[in-house]
C-alpha positions in Angstrom: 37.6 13.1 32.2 34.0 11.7 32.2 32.4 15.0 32.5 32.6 15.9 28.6 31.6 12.3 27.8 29.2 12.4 29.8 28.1 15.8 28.8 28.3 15.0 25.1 25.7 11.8 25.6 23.6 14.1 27.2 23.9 16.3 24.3 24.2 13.8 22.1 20.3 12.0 23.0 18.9 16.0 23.6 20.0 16.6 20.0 18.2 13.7 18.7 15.2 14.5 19.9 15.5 18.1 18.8 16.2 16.4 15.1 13.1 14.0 15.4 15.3 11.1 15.6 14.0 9.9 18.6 10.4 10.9 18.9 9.2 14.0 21.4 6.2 11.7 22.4 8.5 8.5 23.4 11.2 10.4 24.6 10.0 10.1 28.1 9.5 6.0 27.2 12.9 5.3 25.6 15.5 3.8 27.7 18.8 4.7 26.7 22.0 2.8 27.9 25.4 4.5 27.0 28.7 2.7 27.5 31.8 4.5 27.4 35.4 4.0 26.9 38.2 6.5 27.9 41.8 6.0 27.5 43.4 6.0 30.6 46.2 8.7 29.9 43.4 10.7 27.5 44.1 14.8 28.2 41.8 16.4 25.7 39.0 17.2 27.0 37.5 18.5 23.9 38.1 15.3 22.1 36.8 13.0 24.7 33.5 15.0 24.2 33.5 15.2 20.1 34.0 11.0 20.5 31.9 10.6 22.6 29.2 12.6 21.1 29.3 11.2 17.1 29.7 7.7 18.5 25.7 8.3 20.8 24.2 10.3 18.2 25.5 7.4 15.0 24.2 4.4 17.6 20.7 6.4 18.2 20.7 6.6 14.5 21.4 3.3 13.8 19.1 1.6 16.8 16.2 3.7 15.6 16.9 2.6 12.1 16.6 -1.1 13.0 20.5 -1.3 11.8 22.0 -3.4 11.7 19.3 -6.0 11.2 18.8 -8.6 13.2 19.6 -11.0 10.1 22.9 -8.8 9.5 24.1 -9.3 13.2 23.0 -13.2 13.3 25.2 -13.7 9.8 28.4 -11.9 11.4 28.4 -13.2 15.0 31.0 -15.5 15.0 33.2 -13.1 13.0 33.0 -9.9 15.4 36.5 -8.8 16.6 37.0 -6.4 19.6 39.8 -3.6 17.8 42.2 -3.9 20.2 41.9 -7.7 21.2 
């Protein structure tokens, strides 16, 4: 089951490139780090890769849009909640 996700982060980074949200001329620079999660008994293949894929391209969006701030994550610290904890 990690080939679509890791297909779809693959896809997920090319895409932003091709969309200019990570630059051509840095792409080569940028270090990407990509942690995923799949449920253990997950069988659809095609939903492991649509996951997978929105959640890369909305963090790419959101690290190269300075979000959330570093003020935003300092006033919400002590209030961050893992979902299934």
């Amino acid at each position: 089951m990690f080939g679509p996700a890791q297909a779809a982060v693959a896809k997920a980074v090319m895409d932003s490139v091709a969309a200019g949200i990570l630059p051509e001329e840095q792409a080569n620079d940028i270090f990407i780090i990509v942690s995923v999660f799949i449920e253990w008994d997950a069988k659809d293949k095609d939903k492991v890769y649509e996951y997978n894929y929105e959640a890369t391209k909305l963090a790419i969006v959101r690290a190269m849009g300075s979000k959330p701030t570093v003020k935003e994550a300092l006033a919400k610290k002590d209030s961050a909640k893992h979902p299934f904890a």
